[in-house]
LUMNUVEX-785460 format. One record per atom (N, C-alpha, C, CB): x, y, z; residue in three letters. Coordinates in steps of 0.2 Angstrom, whole numbers, plus 5000, padded with zeros to 4 digits. Glycine has a CB too. Layout:
! LUMNUVEX-785460
XYZALA ...
! end
This chain:
! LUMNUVEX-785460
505050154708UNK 505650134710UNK 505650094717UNK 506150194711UNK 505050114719UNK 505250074728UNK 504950004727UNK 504650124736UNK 504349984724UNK 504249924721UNK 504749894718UNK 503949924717UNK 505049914715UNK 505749894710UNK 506149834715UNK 506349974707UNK 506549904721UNK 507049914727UNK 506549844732UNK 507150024731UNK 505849854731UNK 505649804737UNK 505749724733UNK 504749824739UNK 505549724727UNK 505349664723UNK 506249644723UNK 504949694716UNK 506549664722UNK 507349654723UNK 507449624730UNK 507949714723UNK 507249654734UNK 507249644742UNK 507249574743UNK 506749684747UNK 506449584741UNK 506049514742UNK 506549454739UNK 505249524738UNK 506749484734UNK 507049434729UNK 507849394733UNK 507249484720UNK 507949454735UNK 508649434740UNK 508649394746UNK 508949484744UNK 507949444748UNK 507949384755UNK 507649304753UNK 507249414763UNK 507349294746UNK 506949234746UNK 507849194743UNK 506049224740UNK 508249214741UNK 508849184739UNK 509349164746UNK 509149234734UNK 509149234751UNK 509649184759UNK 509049164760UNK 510149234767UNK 508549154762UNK 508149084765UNK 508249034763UNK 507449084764UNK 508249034755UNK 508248964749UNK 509248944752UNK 507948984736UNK 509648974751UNK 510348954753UNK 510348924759UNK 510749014754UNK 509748964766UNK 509848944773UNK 509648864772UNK 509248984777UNK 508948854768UNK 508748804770UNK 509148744767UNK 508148804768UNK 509648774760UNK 509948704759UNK 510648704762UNK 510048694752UNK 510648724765UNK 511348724771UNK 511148664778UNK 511348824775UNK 510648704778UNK 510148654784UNK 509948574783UNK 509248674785UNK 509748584776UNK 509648504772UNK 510348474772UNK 509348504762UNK 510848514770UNK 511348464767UNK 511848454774UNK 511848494758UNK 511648474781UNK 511948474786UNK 511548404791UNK 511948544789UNK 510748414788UNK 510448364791UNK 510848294787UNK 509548374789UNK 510748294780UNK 510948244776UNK 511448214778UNK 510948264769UNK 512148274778UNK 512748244781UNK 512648204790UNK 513348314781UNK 512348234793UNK 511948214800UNK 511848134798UNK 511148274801UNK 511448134796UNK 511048064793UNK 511847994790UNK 510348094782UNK 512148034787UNK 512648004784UNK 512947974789UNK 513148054781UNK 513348004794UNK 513748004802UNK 513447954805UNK 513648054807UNK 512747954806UNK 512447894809UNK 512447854806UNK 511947904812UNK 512347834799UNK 512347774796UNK 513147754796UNK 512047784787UNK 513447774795UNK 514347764794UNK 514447734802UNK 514847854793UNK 514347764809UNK 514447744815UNK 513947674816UNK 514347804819UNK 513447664814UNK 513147634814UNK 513347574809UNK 512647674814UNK 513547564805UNK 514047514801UNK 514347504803UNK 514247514797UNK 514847554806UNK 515647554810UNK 515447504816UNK 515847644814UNK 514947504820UNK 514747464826UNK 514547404824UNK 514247494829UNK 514147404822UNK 513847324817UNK 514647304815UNK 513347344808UNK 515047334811UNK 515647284807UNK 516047264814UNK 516247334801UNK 515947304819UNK 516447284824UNK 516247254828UNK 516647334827UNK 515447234829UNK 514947194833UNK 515447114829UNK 513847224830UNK 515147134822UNK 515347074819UNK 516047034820UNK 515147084811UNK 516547074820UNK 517247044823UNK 517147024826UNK 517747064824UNK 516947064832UNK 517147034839UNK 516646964840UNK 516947104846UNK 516246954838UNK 515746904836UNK 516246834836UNK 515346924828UNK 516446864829UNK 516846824825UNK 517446784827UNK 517046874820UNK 517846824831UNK 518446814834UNK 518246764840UNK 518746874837UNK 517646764845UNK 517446744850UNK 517246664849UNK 516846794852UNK 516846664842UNK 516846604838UNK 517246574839UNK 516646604832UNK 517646604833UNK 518446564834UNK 518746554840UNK 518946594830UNK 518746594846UNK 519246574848UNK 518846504857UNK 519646654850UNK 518046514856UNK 517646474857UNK 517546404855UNK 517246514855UNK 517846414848UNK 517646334844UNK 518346324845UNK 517346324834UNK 519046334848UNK 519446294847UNK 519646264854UNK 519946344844UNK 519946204855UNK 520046174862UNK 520446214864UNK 520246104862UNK 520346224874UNK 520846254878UNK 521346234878UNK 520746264883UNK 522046264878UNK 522646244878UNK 522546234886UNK 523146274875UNK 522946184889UNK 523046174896UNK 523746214896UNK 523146094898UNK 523746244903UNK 524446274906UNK 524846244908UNK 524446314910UNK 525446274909UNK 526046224909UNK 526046194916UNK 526746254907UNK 526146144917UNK 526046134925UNK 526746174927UNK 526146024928UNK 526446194933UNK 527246234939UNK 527746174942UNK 526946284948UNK 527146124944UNK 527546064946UNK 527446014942UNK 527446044953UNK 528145944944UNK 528145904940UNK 527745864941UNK 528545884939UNK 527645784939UNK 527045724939UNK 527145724947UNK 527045634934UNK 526445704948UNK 526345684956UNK 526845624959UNK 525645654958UNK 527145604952UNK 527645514954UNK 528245564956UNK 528045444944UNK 528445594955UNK 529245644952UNK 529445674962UNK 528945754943UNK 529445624966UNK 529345644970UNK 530045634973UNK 528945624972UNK 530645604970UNK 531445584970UNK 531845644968UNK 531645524965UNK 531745714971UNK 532345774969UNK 531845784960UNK 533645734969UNK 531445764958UNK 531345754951UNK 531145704948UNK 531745774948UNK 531445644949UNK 531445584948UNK 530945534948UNK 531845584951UNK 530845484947UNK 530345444946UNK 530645394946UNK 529945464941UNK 530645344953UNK 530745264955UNK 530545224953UNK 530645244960UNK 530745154951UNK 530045114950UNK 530645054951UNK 529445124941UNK 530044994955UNK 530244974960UNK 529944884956UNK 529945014969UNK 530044854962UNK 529944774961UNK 529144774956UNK 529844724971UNK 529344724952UNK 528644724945UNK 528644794941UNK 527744714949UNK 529144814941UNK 529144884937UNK 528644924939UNK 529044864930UNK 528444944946UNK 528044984947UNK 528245024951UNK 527544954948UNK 528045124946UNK 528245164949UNK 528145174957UNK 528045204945UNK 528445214962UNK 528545214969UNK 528245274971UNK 529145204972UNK 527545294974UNK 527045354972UNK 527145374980UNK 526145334970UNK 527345334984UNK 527345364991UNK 528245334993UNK 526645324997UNK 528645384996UNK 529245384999UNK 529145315005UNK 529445465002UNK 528445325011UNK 528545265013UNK 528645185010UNK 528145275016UNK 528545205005UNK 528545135000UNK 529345105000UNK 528345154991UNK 529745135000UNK 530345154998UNK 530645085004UNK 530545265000UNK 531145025003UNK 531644965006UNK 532244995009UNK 531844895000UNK 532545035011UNK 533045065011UNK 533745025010UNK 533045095016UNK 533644965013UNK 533844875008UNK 533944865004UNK 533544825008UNK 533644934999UNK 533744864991UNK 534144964987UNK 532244794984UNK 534544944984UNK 535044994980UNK 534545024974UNK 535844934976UNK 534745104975UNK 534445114969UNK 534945164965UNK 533845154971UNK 534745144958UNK 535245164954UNK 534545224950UNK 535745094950UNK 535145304949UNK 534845354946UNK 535145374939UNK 534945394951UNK 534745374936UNK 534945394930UNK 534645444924UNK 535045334927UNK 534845484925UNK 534745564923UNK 534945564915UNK 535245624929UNK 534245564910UNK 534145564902UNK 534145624898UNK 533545534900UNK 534045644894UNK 533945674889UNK 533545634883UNK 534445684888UNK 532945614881UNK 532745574876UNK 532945604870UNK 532145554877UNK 533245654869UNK 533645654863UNK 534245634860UNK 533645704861UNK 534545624865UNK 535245624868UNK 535545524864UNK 535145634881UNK 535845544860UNK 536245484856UNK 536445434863UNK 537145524850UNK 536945454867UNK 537345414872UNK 536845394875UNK 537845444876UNK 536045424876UNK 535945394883UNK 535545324878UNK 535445444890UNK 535545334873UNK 535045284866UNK 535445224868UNK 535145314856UNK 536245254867UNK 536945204868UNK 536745134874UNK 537645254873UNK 536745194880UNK 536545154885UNK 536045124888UNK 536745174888UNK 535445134885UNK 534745104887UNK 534645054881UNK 534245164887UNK 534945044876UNK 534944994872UNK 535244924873UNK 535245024868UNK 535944924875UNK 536244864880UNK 535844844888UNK 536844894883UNK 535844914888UNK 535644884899UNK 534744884899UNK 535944954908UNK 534644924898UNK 533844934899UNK 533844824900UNK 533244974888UNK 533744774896UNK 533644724896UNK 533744704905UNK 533944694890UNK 534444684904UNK 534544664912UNK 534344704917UNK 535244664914UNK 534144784916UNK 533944814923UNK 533344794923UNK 533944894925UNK 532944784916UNK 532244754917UNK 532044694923UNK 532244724911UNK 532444664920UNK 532444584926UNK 532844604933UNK 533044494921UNK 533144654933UNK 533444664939UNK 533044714943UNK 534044684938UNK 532744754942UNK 532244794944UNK 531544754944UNK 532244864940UNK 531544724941UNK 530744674941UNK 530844634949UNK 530744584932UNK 531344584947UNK 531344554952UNK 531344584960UNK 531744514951UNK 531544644958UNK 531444684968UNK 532244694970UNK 530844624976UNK 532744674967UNK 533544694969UNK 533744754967UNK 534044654965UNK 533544804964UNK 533544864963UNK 533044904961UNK 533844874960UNK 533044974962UNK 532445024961UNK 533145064956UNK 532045074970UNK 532445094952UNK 532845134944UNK 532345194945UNK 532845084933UNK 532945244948UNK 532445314948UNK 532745344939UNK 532745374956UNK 532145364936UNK 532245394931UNK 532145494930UNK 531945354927UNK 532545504927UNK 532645604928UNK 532645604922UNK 533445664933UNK 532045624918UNK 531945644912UNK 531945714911UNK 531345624910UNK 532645754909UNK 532545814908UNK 532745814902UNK 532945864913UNK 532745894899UNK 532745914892UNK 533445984892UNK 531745944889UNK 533945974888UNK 534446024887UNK 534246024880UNK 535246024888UNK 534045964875UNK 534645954869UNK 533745974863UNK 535245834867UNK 533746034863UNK 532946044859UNK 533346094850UNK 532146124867UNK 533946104855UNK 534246144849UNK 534646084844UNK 534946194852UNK 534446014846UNK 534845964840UNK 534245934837UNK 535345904843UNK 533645974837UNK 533145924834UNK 532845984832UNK 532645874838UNK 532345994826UNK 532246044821UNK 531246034824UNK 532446014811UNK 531046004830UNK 530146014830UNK 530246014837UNK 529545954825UNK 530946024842UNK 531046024848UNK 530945964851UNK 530646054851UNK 530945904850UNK 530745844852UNK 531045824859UNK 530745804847UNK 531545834862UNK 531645834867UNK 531445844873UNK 531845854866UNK 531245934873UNK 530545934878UNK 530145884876UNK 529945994878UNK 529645904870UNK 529245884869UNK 529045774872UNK 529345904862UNK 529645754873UNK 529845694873UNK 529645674880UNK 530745684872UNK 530045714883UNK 530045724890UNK 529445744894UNK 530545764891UNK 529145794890UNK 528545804894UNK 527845694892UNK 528045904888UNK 527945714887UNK 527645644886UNK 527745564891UNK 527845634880UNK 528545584895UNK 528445524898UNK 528345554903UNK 528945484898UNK 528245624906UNK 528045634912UNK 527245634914UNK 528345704912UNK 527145634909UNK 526345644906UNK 526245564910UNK 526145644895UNK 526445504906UNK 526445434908UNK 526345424913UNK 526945404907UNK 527045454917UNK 527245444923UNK 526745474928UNK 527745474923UNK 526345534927UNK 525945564931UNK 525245514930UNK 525945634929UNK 525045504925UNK 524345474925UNK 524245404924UNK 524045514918UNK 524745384921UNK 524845324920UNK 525445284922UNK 524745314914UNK 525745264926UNK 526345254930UNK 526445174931UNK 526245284937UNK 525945144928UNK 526145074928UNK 526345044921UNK 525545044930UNK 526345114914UNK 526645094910UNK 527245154909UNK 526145084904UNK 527445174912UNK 528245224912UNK 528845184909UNK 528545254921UNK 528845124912UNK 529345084910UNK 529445054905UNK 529345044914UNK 528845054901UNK 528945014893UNK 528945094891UNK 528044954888UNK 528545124892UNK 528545194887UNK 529145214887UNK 527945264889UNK 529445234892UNK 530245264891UNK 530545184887UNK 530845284901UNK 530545134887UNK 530945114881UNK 530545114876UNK 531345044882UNK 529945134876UNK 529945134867UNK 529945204865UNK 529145094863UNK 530245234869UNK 530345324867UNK 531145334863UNK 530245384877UNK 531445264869UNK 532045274864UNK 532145234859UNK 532545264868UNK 531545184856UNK 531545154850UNK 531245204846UNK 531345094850UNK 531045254846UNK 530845304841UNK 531145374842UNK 530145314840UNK 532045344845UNK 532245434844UNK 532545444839UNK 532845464848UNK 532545504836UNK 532645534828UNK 533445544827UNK 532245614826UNK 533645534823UNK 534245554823UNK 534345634825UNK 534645524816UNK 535045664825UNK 535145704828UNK 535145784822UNK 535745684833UNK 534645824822UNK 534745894817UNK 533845844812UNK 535845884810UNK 533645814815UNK 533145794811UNK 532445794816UNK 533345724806UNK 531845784814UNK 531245784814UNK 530945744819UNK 531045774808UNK 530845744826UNK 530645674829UNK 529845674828UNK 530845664838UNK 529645614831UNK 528845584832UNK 528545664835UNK 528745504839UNK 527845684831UNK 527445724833UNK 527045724840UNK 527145744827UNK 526845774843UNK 526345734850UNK 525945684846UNK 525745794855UNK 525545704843UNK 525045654839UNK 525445554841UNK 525045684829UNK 525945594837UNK 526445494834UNK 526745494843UNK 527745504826UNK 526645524845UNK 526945494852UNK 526445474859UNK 527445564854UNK 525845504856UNK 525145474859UNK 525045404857UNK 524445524856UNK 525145394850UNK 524945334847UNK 525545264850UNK 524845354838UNK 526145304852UNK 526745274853UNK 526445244860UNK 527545334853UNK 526345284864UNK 526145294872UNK 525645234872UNK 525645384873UNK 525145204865UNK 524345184865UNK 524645114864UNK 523745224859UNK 525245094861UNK 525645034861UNK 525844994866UNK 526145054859UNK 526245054868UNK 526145024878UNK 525744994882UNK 526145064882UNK 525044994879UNK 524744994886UNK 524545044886UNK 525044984892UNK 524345114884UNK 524145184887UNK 523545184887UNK 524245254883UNK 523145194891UNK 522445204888UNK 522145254892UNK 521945144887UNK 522245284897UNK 522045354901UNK 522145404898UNK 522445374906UNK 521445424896UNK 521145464891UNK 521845554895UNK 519945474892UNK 521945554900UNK 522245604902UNK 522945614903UNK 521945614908UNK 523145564901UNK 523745544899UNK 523845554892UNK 524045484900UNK 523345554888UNK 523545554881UNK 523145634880UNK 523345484875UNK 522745654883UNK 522645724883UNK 523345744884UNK 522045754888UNK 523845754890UNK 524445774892UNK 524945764887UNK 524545764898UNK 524945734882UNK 525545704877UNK 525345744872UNK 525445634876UNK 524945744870UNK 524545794864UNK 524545864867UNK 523745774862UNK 524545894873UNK 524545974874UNK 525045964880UNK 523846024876UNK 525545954880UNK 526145954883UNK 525846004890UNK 526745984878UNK 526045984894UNK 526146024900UNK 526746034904UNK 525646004905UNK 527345994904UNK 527845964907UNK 528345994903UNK 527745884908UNK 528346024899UNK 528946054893UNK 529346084898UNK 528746114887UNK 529046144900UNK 529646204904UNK 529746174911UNK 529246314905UNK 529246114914UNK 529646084920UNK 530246064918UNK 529246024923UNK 530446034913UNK 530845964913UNK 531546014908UNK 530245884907UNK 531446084903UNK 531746114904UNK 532246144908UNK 531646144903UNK 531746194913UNK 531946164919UNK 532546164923UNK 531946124918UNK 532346074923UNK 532446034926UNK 533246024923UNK 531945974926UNK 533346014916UNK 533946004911UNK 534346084913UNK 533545994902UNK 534146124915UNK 534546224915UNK 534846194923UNK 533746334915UNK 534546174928UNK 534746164935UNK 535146134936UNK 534546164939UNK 535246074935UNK 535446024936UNK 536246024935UNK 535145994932UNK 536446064930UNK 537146084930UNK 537446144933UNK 537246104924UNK 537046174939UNK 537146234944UNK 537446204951UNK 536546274946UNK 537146124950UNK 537246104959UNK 537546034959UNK 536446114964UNK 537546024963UNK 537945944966UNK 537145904963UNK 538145934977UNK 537245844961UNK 536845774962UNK 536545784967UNK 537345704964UNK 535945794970UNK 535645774974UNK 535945714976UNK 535045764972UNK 536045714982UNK 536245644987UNK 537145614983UNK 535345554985UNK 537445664985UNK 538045644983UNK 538345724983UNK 538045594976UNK 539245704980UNK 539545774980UNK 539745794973UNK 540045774985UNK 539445744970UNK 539645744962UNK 539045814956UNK 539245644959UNK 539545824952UNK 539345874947UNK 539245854945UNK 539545924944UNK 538445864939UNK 538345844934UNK 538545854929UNK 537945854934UNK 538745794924UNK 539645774918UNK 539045774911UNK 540445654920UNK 538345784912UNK 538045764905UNK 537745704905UNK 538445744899UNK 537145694899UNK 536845614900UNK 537345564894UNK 535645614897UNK 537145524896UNK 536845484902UNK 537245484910UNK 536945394900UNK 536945514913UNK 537245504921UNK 536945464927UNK 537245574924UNK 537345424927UNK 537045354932UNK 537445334938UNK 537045264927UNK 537045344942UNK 537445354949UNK 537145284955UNK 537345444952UNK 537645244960UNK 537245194965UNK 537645224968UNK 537145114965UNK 537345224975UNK 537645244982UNK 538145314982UNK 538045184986UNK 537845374978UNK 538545404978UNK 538845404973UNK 538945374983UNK 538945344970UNK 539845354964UNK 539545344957UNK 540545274964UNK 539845374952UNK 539645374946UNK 539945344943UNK 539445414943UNK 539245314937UNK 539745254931UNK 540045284927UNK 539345184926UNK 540545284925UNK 541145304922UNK 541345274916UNK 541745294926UNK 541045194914UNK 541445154915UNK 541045164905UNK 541345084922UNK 541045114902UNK 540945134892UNK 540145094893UNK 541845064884UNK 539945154890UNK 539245174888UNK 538745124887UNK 539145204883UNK 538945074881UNK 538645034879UNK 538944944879UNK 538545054873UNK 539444954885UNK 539444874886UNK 539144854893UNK 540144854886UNK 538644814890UNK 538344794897UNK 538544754902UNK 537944784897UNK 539044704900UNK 539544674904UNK 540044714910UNK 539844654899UNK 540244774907UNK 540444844910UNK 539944844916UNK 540444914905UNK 539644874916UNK 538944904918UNK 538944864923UNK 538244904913UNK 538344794924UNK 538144744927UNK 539044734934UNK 537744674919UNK 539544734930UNK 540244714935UNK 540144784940UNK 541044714930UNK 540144864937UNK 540344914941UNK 539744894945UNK 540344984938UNK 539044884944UNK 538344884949UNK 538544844955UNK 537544844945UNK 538544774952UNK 538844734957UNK 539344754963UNK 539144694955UNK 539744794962UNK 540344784964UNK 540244864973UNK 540944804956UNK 539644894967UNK 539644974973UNK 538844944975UNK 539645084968UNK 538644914973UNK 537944894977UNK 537844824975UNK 537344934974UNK 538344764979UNK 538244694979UNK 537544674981UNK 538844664983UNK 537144634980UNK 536544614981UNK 536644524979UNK 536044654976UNK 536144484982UNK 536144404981UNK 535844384976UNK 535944354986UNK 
! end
């Protein structure tokens, strides 16, 4: 019997040893598991982060928004441009003799299309020849009447101009208003507006970098939100909307798109020979 009772014994304890050990194996085995799993887990996550770094490595840097406007924009905002259509980069430049007339846009803005369509020509020859200086205030309200924002987007581009290239500001703002879109529709993409820019005259690789990644948007925003909080710079007049065109003080009032109008009020508040 005690053989029997031992040979059982034996038989027991070789059944918890053989249980022990597969307890041990299948703890090692899950063990083993953990680290392959974490170990994939790390790799897959090695590999995103990889992945992402690529991507976000292979894509050009967007440029930040400038805080301030073009280095020209030195007129409350504004941007002068004087005898031979050349913009005025230093205030000492400035004749205090010769009448400057200000005129504050919107390049999406139908009226001021109105009014730079007629006059643009005569201020041309009248600002060429050195009888007046044409400060221009390119700001942006109107982004809610065009469906791809083109308004900033407009605006930053001639600021772009203006900053880097300042000796073609004066064609590019009129050919910006020969490609304004009608109003609720689609304007010229940066791209079309680089190539618009290269028409002109553009060729400052850093002017058409700045047309293509806008930097000048939320300046010239802005510029379009303030402008209705305070007087005219250099006068005591509220801002009534674009086109707003002011000489010595008084604003033209007078009908939009006759330039005959126009050229009589100029004369009259800033006679010249």
């Amino acid at each position: 019997m005690s053989n029997e009772r031992l040979t059982r014994d034996q038989q027991r304890e070789a059944a918890r040893a053989k249980a022990k050990a597969m307890r041990e194996a299948q703890k090692k085995s899950e063990g083993r598991k953990k680290v392959v799993l974490v170990a994939s887990s790390v790799l897959a996550g090695l590999g995103i982060i990889a992945g992402v770094w690529w991507a976000a490595s292979s894509q050009p840097p967007t440029p930040p928004e400038a805080k301030d406007g073009p280095v020209t924009a030195i007129f409350d905002g504004g941007i002068r441009v004087g005898k031979d259509l050349q913009v005025i980069t230093s205030k000492s430049q400035v004749d205090p003799n010769v009448p400057n007339i200000v005129l504050y846009q919107d390049l999406q803005c139908p009226a001021c299309k109105a009014f730079e369509v007629p006059n643009m020509p005569q201020l041309r020859e009248l600002v060429s020849a050195g009888k007046y200086t044409l400060e221009i205030h390119p700001i942006s309200f109107l982004d809610g009447n065009s469906v791809n924002e083109y308004s900033s987007r407009a605006a930053n581009a001639l600021l772009c101009v203006a900053d880097k290239s300042p000796g073609n500001f004066f064609d590019y703002n009129e050919a910006l208003y020969s490609n304004q879109p009608d109003e609720g529709t689609a304007g010229p993409s940066n791209e079309d507006l680089s190539t618009i820019a290269q028409q002109t005259g553009v060729t400052e690789p850093a002017a058409l970098e700045c047309i293509t990644n806008p930097v000048f948007t939320t300046w010239a925003k802005n510029k379009g939100s303030v402008v209705w909080t305070q007087k005219v710079p250099g006068s005591t007049l509220d801002f009534s909307g674009t086109p707003f065109v002011m000489v010595n003080g008084q604003q033209y009032r007078g009908e939009t798109a006759n330039a005959a109008m126009f050229l009589q009020w100029l004369q009259t508040v800033a006679p010249v020979n």
